[in-house]
N, CA, C and O atoms as a Tinker XYZ file with bonds, in Angstrom:
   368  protein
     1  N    110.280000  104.352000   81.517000    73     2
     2  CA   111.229000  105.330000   81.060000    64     1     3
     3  C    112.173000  105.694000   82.191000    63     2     4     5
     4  O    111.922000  106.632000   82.948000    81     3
     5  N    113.075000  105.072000   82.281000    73     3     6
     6  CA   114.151000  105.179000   82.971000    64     5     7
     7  C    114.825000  106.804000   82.901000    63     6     8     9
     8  O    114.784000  107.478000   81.872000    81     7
     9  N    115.353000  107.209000   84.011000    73     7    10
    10  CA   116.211000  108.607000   84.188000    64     9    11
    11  C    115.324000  110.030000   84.825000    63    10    12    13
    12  O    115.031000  110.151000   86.015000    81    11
    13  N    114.997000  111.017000   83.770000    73    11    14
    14  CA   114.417000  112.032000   84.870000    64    13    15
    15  C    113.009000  111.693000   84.672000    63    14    16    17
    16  O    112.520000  111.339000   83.599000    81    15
    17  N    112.061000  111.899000   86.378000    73    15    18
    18  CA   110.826000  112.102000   86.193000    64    17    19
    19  C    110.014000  113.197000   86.820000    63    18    20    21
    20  O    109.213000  112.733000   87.631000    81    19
    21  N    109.976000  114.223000   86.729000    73    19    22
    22  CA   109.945000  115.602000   87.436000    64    21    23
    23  C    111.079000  116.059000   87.735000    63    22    24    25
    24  O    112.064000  115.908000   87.013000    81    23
    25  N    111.082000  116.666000   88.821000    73    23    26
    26  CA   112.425000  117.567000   89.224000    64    25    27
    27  C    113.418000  116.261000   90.143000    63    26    28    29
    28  O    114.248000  116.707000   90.936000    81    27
    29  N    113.319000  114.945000   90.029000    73    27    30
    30  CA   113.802000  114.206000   90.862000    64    29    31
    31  C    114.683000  113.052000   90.100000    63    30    32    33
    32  O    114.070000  112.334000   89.310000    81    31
    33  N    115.718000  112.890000   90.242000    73    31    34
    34  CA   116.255000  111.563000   89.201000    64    33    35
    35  C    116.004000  110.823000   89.747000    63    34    36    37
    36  O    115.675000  110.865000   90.933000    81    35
    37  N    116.070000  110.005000   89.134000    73    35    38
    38  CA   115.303000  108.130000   89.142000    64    37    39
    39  C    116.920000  107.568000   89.553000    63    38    40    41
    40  O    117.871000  107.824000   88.814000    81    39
    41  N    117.053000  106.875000   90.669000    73    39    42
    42  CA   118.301000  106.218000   90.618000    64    41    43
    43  C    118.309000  104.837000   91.590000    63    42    44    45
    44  O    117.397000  104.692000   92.404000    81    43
    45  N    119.127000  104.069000   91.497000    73    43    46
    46  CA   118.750000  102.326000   92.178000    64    45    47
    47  C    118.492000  102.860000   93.461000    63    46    48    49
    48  O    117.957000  101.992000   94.150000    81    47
    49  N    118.651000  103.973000   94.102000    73    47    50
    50  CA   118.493000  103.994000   95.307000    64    49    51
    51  C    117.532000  105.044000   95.607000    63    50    52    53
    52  O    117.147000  105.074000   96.775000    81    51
    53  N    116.981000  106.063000   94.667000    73    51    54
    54  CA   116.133000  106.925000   94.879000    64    53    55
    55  C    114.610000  106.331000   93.716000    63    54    56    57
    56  O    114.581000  106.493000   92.496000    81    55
    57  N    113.823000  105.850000   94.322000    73    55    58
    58  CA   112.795000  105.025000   93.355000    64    57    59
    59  C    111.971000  104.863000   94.321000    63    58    60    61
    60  O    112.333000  104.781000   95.495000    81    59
    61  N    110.442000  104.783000   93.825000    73    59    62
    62  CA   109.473000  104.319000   94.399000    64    61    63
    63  C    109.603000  102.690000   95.337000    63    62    64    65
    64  O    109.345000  102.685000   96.541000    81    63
    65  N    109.881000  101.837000   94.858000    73    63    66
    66  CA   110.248000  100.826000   95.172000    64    65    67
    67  C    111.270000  100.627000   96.657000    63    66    68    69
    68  O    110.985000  100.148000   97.755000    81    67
    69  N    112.241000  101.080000   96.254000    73    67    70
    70  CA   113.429000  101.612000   97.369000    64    69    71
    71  C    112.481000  101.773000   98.319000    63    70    72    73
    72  O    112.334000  100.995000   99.262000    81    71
    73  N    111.332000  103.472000   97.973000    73    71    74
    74  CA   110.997000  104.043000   98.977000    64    73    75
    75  C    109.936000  103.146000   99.893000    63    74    76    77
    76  O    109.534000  103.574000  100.975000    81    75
    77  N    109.615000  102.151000   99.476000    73    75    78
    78  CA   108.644000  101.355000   99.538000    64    77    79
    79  C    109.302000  100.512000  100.761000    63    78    80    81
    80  O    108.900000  100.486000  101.924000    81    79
    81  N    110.176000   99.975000  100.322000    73    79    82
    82  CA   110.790000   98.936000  101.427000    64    81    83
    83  C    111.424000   99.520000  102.646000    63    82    84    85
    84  O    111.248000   99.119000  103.796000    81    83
    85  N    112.282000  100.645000  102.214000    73    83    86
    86  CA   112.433000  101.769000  103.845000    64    85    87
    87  C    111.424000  102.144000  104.508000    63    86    88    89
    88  O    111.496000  102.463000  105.694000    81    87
    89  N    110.355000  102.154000  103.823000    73    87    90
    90  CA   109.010000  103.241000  104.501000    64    89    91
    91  C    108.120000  102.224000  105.229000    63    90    92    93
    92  O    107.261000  102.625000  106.014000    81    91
    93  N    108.328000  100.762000  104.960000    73    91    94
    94  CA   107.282000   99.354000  105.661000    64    93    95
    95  C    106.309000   99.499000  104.687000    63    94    96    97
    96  O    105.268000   98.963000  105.067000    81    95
    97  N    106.198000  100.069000  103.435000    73    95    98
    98  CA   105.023000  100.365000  102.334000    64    97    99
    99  C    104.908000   98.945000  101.120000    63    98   100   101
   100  O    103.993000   98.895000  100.298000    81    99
   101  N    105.970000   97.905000  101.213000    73    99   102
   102  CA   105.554000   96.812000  100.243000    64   101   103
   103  C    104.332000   96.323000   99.448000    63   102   104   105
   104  O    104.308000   95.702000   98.386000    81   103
   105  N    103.314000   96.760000  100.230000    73   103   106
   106  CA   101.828000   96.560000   99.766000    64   105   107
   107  C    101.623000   97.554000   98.623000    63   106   108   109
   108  O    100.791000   97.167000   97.802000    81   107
   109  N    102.145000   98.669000   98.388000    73   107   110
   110  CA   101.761000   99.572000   97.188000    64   109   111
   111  C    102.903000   98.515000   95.626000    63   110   112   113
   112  O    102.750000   98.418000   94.409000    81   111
   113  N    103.675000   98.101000   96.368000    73   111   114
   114  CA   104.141000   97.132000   94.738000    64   113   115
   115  C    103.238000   96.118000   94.410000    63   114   116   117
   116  O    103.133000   95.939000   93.197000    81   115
   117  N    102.579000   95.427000   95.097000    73   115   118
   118  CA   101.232000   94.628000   95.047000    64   117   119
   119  C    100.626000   94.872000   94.509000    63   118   120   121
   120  O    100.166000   94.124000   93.647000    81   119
   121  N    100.114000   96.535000   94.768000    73   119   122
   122  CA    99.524000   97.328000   93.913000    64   121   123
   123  C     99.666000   97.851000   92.225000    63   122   124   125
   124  O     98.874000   98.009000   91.297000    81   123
   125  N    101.017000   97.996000   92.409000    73   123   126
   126  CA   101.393000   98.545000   91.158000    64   125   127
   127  C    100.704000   97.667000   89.628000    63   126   128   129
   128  O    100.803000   96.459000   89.411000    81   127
   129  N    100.195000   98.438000   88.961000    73   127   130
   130  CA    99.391000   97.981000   87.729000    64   129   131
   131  C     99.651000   98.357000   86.540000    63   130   132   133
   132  O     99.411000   97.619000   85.584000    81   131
   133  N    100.345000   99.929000   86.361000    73   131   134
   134  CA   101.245000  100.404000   85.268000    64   133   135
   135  C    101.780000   99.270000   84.570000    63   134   136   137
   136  O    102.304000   98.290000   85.100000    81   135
   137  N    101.515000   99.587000   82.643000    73   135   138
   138  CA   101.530000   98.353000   81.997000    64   137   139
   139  C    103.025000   98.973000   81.400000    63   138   140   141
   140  O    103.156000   98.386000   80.326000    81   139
   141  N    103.891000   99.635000   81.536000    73   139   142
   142  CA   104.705000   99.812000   80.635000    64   141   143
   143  C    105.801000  100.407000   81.288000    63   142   144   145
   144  O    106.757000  100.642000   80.550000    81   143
   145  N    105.959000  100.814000   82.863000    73   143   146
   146  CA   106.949000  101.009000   84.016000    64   145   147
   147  C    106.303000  100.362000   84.792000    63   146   148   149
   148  O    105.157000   99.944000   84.960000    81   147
   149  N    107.726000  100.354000   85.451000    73   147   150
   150  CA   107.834000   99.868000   87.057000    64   149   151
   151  C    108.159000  100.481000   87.871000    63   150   152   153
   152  O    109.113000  101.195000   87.561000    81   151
   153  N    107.634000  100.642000   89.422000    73   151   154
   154  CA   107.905000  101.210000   90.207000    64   153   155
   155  C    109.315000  101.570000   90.572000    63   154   156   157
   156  O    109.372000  102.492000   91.386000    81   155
   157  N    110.618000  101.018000   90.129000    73   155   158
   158  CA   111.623000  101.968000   90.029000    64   157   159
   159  C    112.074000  102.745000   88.917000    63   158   160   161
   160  O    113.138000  103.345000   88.766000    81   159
   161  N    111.074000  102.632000   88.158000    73   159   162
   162  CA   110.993000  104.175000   87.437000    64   161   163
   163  C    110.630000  105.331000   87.700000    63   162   164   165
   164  O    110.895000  106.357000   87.074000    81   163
   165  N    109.852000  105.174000   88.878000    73   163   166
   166  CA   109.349000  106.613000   89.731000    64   165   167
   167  C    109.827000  106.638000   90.593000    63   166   168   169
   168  O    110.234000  105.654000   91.211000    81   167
   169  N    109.961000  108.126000   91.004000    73   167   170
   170  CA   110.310000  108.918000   92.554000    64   169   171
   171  C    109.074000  108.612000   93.133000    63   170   172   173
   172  O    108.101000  108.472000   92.392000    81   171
   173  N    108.941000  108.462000   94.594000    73   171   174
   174  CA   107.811000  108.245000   95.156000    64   173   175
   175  C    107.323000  109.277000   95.723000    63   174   176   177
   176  O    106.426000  109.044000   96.534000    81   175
   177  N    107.692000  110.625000   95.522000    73   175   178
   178  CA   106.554000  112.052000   95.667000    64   177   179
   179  C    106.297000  112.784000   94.234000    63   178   180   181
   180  O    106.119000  114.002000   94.233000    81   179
   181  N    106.276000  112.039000   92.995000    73   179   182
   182  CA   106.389000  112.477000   91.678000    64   181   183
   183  C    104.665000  112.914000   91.304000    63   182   184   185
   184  O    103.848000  112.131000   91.788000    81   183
   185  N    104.285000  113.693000   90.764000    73   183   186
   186  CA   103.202000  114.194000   90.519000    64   185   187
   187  C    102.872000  113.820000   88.876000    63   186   188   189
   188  O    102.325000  114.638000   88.136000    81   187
   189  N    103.223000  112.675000   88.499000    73   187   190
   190  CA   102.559000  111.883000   87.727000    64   189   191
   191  C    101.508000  110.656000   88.117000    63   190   192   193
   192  O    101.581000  110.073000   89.199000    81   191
   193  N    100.348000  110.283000   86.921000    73   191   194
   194  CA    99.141000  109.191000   86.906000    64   193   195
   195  C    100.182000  107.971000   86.471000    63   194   196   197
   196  O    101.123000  107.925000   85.678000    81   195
   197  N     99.689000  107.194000   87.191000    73   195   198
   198  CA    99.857000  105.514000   87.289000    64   197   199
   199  C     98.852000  104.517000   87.570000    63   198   200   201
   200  O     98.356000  104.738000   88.675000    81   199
   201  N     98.470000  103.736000   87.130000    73   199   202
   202  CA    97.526000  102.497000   86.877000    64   201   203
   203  C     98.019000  101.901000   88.152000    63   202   204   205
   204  O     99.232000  101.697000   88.188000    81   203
   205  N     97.194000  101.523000   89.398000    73   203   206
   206  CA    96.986000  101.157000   90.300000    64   205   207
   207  C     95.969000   99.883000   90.656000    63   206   208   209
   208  O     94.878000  100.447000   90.565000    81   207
   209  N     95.762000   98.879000   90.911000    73   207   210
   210  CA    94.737000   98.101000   91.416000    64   209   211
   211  C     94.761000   98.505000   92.839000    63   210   212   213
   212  O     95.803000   98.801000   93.423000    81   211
   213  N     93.410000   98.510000   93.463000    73   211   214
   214  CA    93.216000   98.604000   94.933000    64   213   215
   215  C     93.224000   96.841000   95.978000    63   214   216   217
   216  O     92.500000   95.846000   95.946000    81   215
   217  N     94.387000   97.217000   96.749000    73   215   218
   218  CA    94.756000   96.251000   97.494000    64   217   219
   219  C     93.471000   95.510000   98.333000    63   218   220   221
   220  O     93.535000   94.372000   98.799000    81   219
   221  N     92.435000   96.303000   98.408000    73   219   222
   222  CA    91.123000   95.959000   99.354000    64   221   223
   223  C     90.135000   95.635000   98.577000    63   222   224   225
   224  O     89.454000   94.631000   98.789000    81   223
   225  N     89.975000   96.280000   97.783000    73   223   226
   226  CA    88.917000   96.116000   96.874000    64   225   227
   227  C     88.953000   95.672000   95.502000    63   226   228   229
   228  O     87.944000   95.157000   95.020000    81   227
   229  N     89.897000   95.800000   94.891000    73   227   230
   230  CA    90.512000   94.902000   93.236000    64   229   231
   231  C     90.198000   96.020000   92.255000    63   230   232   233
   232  O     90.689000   96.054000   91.127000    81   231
   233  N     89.217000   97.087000   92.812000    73   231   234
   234  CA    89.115000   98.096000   91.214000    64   233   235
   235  C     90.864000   98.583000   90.807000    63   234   236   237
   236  O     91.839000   98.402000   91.537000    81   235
   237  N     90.856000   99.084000   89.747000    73   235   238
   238  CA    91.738000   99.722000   89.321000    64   237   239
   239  C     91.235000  101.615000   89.229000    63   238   240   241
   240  O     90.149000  102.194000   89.234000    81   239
   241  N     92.427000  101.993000   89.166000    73   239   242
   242  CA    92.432000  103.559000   88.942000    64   241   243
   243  C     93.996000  103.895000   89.061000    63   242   244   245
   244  O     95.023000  103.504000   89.616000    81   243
   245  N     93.496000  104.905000   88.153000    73   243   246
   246  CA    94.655000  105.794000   87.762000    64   245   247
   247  C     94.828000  107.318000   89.172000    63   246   248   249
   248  O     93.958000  108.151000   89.425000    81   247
   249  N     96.259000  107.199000   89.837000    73   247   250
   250  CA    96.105000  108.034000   90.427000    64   249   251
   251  C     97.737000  108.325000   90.478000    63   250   252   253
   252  O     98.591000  107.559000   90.031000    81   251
   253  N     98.008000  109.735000   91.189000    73   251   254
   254  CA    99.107000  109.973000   91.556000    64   253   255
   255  C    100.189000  109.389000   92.008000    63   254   256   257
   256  O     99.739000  108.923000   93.055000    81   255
   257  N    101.314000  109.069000   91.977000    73   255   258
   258  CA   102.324000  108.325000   92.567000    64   257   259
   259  C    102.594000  108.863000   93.984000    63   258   260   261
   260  O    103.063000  108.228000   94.929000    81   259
   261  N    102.219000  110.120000   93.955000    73   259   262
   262  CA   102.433000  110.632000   95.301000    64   261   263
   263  C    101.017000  110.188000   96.148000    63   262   264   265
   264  O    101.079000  110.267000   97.375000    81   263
   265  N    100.065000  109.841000   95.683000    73   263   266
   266  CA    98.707000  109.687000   96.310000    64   265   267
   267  C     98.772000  108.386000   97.480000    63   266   268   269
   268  O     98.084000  108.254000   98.492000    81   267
   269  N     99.922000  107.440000   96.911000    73   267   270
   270  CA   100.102000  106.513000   97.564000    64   269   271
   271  C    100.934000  106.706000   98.567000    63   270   272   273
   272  O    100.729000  105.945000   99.513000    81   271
   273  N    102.067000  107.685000   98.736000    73   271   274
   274  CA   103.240000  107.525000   99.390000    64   273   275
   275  C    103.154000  108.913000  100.423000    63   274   276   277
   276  O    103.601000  108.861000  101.569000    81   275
   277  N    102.595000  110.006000   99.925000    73   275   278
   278  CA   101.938000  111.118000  100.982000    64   277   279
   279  C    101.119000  110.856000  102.473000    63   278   280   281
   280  O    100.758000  109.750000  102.877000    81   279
   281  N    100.975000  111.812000  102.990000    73   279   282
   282  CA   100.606000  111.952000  104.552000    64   281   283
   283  C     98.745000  111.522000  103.974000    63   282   284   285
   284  O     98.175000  110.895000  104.867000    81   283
   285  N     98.024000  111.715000  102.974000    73   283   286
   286  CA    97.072000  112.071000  102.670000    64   285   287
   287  C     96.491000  110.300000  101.989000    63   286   288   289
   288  O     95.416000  109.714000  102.116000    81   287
   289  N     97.554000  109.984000  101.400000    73   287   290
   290  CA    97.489000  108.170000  100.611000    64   289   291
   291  C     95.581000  108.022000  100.067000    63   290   292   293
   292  O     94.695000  107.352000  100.597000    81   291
   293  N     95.524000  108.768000   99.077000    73   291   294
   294  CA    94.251000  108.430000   98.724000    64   293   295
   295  C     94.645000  107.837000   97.076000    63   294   296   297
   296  O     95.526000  108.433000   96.456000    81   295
   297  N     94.126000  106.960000   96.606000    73   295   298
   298  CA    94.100000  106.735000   95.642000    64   297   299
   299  C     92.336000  105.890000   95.347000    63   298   300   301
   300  O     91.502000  106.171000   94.487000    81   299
   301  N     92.285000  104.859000   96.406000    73   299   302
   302  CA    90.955000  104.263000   94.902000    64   301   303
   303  C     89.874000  105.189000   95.534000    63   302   304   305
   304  O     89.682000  105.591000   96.681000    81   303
   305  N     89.256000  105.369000   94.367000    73   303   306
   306  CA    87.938000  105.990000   94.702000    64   305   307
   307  C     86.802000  105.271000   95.223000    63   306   308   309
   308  O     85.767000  105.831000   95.586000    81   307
   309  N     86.969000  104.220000   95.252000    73   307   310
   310  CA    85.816000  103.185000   95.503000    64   309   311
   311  C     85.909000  102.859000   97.858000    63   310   312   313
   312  O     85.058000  102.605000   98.710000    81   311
   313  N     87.004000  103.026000   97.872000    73   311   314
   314  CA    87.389000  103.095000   98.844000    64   313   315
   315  C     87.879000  103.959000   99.910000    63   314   316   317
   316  O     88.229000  103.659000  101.051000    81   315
   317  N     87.840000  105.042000   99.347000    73   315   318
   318  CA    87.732000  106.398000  100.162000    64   317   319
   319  C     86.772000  107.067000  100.746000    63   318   320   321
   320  O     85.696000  106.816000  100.204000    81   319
   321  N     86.619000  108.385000  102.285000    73   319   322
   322  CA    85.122000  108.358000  102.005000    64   321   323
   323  C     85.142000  109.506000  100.835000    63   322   324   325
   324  O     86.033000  109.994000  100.139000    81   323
   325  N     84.213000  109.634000  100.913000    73   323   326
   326  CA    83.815000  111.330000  100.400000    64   325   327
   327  C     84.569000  112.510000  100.849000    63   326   328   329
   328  O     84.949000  112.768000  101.991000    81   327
   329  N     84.768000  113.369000   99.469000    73   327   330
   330  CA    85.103000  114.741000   99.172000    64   329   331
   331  C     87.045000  114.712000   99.631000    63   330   332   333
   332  O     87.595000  115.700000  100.120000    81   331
   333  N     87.691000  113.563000   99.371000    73   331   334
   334  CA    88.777000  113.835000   99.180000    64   333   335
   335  C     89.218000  113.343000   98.099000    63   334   336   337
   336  O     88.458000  112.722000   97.356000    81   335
   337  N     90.570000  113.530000   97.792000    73   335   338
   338  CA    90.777000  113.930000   96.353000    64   337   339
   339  C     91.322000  112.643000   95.699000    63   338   340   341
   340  O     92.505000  112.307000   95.761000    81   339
   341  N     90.157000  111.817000   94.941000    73   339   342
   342  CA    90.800000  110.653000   94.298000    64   341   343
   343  C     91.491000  110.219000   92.553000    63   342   344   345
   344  O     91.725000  110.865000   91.532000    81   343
   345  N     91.593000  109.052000   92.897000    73   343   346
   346  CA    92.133000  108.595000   91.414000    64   345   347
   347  C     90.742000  108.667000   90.690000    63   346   348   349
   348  O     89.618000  108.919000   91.124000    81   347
   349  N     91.233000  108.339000   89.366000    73   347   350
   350  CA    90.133000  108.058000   88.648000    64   349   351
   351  C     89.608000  106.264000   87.914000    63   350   352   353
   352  O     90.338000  105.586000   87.192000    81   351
   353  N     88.503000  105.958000   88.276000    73   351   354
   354  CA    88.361000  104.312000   88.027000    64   353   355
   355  C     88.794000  104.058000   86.414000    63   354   356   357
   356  O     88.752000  104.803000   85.434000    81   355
   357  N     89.196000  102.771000   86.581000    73   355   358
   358  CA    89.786000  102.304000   84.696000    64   357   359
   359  C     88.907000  101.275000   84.558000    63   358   360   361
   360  O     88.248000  100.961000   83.567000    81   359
   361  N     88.958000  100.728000   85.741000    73   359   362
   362  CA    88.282000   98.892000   85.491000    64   361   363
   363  C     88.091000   98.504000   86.878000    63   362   364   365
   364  O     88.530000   99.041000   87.896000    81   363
   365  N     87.291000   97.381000   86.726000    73   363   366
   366  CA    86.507000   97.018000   87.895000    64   365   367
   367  C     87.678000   95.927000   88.128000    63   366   368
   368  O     87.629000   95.166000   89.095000    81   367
């Protein structure tokens, strides 16, 4: 869904993707698993769930768009340690 996604417009130059390649972050499009957008459909501090595969480990989970691109980058649960704040598993 192309255009607004929170308080942030979606534009060729403001997108997850974009933010991805300025930031040295390419490995989170690797990632990307969302069956119905693409990473320049999101802002990359947007506080929406997205379908993720884990780059280390192959599970999938649903986690924040910001989970990846924040000071904090937690998303798989399988791969985090304990008591910080993860995605949730979909599939192995």
């Amino acid at each position: 869904m192309p255009g607004l996604r929170g308080s942030c417009a979606v534009t060729p130059t403001n997108n997850l993707a974009m933010w991805c390649g300025k930031n040295g972050r390419n490995e989170l499009l690797g990632e990307w698993a969302h069956p119905d957008n693409a990473p320049t459909d999101f802002t990359p501090g947007l506080q929406v769930k997205v379908r993720w595969t884990c780059g280390k480990c192959g599970w999938g989970c649903e986690a924040l768009t910001s989970n990846g691109t924040g000071s904090n980058r937690t998303r798989c649960p399988t791969c985090n340690p304990p008591g910080r704040k993860l995605g949730k598993v979909i599939w192995p």
